[in-house]
N, C-alpha and C positions, 0 to 999 in steps of 0.2 A: 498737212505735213505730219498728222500725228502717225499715221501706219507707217513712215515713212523712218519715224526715231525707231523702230524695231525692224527693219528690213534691210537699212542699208545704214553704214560705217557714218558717226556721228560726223567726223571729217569732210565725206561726201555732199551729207546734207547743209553744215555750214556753207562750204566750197557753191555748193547750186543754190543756195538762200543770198547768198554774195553776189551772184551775177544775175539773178533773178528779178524782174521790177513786176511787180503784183499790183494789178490793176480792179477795183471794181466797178463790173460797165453798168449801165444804165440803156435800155429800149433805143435805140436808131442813133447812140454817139456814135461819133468818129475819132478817129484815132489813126496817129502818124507812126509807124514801126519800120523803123530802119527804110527812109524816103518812101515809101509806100504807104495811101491812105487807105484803110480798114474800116467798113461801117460796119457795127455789130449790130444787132438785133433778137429779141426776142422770141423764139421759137415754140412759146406758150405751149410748155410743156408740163404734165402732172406733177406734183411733185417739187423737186428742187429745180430751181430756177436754170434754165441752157440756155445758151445764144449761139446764133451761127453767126456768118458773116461774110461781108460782100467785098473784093476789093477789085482791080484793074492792074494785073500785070501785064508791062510791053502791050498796052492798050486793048488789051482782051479780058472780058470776065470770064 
């Protein structure tokens, strides 16, 4: 969020810190977002840590 205090109106960023819920994942958790389960994952990439993720909407991946 720090490029974020010199780019966009301090307002803004309160306002999107407000409704914002920051998660830090861990390797093949799960996770419930708005009735839909989300398995995150590890994409062992160089560098800084990335995850993808898998979930099933209306019974399709």
């Amino acid at each position: 969020m720090e490029v974020s205090k010199h780019i966009l109106p301090e307002k803004l960023v309160a306002g999107i810190l407000n409704i914002t819920d920051f998660h830090i994942l861990n390797d093949r958790e799960k996770i419930d977002i708005n009735g839909i389960n989300y398995t995150f994952f590890d994409i062992n990439a160089r560098g800084t840590k990335q995850f993808g993720f898998e979930c099933m909407i209306d019974e399709k991946n």
